[in-house]
PAMARLO-330436 format. One record per atom (N, C-alpha, C): residue in one letter; x, y, z. Coordinates in steps of 0.1 Angstrom, whole numbers, plus 5000, padded with zeros to 4 digits. Layout:
aXYZ...
This chain:
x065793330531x066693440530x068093390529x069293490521x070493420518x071093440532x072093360534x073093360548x073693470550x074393520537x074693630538x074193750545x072493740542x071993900545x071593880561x071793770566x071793700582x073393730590x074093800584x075493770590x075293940599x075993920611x076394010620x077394000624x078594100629x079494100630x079694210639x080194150653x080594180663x081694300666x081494400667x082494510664x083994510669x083394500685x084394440691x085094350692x084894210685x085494120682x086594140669x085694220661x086394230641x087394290647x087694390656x088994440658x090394350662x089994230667x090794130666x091394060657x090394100645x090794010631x090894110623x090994240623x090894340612x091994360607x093494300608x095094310605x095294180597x093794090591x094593990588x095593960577x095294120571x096794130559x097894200566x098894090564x099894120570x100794270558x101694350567x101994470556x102994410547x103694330553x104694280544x104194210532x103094120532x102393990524x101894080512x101294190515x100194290506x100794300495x101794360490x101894390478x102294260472x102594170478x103194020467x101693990466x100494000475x099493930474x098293980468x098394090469x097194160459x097694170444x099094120441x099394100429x098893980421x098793900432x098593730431x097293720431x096293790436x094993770436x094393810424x095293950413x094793990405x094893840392x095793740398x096293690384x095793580384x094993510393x094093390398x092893360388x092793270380x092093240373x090693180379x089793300382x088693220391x087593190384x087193030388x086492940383x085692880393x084292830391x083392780400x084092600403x083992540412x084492430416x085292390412x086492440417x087992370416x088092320427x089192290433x090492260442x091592370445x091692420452x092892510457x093692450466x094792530466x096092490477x096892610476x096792710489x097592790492x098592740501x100092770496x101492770505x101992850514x102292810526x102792880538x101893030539x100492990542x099593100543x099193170557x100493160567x100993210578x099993230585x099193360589x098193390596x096693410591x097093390577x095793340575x095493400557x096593490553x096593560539x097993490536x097593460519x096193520513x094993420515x094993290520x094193150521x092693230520x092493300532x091093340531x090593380522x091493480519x090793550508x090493500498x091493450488x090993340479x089793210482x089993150493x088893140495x087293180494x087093280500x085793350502x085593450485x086893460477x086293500465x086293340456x086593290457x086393160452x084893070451x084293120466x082993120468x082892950476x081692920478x081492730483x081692680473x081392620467x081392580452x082892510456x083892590453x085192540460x085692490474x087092380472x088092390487x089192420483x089492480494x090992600492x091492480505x092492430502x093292370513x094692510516x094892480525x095792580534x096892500541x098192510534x099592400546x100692520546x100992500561x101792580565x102692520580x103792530584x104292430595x104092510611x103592640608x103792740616x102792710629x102492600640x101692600648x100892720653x101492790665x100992940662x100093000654x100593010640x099993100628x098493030627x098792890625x097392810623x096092860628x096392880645x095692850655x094993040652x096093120644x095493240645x094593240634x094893170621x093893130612x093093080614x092492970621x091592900626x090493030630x090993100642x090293200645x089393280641x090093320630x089493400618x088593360612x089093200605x087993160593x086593140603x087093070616x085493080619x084593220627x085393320626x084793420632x083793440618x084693440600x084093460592x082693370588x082893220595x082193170593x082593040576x083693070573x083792990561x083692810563x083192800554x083092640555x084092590543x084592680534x085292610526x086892600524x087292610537x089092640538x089192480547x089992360545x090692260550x092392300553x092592300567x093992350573x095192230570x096292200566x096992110572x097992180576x098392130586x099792170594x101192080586x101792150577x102992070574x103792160563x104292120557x105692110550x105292150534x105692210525x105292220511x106292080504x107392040509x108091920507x107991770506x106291750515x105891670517x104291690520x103191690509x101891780515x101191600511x100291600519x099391530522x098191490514x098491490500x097491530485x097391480481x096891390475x096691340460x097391370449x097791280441x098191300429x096891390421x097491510411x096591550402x095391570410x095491610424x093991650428x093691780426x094491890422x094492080424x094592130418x093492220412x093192280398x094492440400x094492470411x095192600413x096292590430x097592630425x098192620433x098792790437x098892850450x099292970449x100292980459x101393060458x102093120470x102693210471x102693280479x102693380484x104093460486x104993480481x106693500488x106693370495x106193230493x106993120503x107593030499x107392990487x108392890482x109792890478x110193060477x111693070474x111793130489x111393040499x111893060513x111992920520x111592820516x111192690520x112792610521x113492530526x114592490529x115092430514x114192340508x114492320495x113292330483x113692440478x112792490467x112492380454x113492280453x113092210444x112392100444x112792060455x111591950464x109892040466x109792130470x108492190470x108092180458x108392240446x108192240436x107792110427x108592020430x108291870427x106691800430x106591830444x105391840453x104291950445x104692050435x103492130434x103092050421x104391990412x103991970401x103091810403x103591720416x102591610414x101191620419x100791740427x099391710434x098691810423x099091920415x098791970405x098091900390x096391970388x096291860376x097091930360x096891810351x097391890341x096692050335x096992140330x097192260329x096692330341x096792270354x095992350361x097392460365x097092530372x097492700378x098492720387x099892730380x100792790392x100892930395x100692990407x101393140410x102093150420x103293200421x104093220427x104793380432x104693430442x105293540439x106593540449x107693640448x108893630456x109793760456x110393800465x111093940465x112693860459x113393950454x114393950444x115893970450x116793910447x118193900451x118694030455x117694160449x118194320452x117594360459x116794270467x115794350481x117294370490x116594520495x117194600506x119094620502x118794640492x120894620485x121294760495x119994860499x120694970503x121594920515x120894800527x121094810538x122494680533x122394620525x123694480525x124894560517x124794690510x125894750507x126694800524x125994870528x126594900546x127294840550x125694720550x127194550559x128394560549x128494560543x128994470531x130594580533x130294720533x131194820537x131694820550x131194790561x131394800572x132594650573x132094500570x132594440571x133994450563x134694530556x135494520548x136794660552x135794730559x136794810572x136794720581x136694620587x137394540595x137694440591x138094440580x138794280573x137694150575x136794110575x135994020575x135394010563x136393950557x135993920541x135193760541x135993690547x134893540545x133493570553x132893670565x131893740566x131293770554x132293860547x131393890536x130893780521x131493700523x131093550519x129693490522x129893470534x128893430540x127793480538x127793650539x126593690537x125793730523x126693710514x126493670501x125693520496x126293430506x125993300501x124393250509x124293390520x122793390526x121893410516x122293590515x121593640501x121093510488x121793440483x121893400469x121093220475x121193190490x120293050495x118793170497x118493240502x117093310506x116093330491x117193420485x116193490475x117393410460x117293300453x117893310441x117593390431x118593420421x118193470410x116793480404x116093560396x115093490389x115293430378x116793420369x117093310359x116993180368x117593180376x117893040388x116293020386x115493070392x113993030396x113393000381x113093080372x112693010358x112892920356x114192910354x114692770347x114692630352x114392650370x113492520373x112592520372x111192650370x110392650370x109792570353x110092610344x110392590333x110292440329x111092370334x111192200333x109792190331x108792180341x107292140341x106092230343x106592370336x105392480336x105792540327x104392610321x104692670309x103892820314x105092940314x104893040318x104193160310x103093180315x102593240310x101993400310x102593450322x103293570329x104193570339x104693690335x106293730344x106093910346x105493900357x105294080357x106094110373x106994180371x108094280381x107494380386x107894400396x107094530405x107994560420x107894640423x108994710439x107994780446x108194790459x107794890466x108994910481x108794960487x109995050495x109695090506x110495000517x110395040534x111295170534x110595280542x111095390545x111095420559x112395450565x112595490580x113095600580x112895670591x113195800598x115195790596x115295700602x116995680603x116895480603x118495520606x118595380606x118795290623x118495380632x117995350649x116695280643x115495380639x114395330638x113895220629x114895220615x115195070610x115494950617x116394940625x116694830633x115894790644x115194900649x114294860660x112794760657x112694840640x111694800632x110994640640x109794590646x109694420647x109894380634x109594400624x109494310611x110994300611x111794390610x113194350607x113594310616x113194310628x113894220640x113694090638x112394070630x111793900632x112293830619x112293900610x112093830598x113793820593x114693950601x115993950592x117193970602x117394010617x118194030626x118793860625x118093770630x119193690632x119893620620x119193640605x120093600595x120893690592x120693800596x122393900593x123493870605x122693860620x123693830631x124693710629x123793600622x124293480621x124993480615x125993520604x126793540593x128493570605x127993620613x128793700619x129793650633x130793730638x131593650644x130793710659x130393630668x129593650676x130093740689x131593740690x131993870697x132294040691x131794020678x131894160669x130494170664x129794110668x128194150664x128294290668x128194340680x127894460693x128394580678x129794590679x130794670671x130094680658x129894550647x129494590633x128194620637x127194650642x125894690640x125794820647x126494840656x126695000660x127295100651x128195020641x129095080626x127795110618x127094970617x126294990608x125295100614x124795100625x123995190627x124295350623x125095390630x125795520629x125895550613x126295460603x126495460588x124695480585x123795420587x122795470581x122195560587x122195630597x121895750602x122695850593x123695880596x124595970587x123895980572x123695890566x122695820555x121295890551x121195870565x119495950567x119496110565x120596120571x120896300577x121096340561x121796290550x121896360541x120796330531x120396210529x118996200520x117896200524x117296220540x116196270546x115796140557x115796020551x115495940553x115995790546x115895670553x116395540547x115195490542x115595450531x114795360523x115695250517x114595090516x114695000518x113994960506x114594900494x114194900483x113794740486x112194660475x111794540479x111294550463x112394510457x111494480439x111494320441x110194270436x109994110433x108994080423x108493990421x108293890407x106993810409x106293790398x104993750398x105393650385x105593540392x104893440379x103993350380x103293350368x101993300363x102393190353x102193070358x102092930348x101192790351x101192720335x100192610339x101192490334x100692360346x101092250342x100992170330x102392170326x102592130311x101592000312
């Protein structure tokens, strides 16, 4: 009998692992899974695959036949992946804990390399990229996906207004020169991409955080975790209190006339093979 038609699954337990798509990850990652060129026995390498997506998944549609390696620096996250793959039972995911800057691979060992929104997040994108192009065989598979220099413009126009009624213009520098280190251009990103990949799709897509106001924006955990202290940080640490009470009050007012805030997230899918 196949293993499969032997698998049981613990009710009570699955509810522990039933979030393993994170909400933020989903739309970069179900775009990335559409574009995966799946083949019986390759090599995989998923980047900064945090709690556990998209690694698994590609994984388990990838089938045994394949290894999907998984590196990510995030201790924590690992341990919640770990969790998972063996609640699912996979035998074909290898974890490393580390750095996309420095990965632990072989030359030309990886038929398909994927990531997820992480590599135009990584400290230096062109050192990762270097690293993808040498453990990468020739024409094998880059995908990448990433949110775009005009994520959330609704909420950095505010700052951006707020800071300029109180004269904090090199503030507003600063948080420009955040913006343009986080998310670069997508000319910026092609055109390193470009040197040693030959692109073979580039498909654009958005989708859009919507709050009640902008109280319930800020309280948001995702925006507390992922973006409070890179906006606080820009900032002069006795006028934090003041611009974010400005800012608050501005997108409520915001809310009151267009119903609600929305939080625009357009980003980018590209698809290429090693020259």
């Amino acid at each position: 009998m196949e293993n499969y038609l032997n698998k049981k699954y613990d009710l009570k337990k699955w509810a522990q692992f039933i979030d393993e798509l994170p909400l933020w990850s989903a739309p970069f990652g179900l775009k990335l899974l559409n574009y995966i060129d799946y083949k019986p026995n390759i090599t995989a390498l998923d980047i900064g695959f945090g709690t556990g997506f998209p690694l698994i998944e590609i994984a388990m549609r990838l089938g045994k036949s394949s290894i999907v390696y998984g590196i990510d620096p995030w201790i924590e996250s690992i341990e919640r992946a770990k969790e998972k793959i063996n609640f699912y039972g996979i035998s074909n995911i290898k974890i490393i804990e580390g750095t996309a800057a420095s990965m632990p691979l072989e030359n030309n060992s990886v038929n398909l390399i994927t990531s997820n929104n992480c590599i135009n997040n990584v400290d230096n994108m062109g050192k990762a990229l270097a690293e993808c192009l040498r453990v990468l065989k020739p024409n094998g598979q880059f995908i990448q996906t990433m949110n775009l220099d005009k994520s959330m413009f609704e909420f950095y126009d505010i700052m951006e207004k707020t800071l300029l009624e109180l004269n904090l213009k090199t503030e507003i520098t600063l948080m420009q020169e955040h913006i343009e280190h986080k998310r670069p251009s997508i000319d910026t990103i092609l055109k390193i991409i470009k040197r040693d990949f030959i692109i073979k799709d580039i498909e654009y897509d958005q989708f859009e955080y919507k709050f009640v106001d902008g109280t319930a924006m800020l309280d948001h955990y995702f925006i507390q975790l992922a973006f409070m202290d890179s906006w606080t940080g820009v900032l002069p640490t006795n006028k934090v209190e003041e611009i974010f009470k400005r800012i608050e009050i501005k997108l409520n007012e915001q809310a009151k006339t267009f119903g609600a805030i929305k939080l625009s997230i357009p980003f980018v899918l590209i698809n290429g093979i090693k020259k």
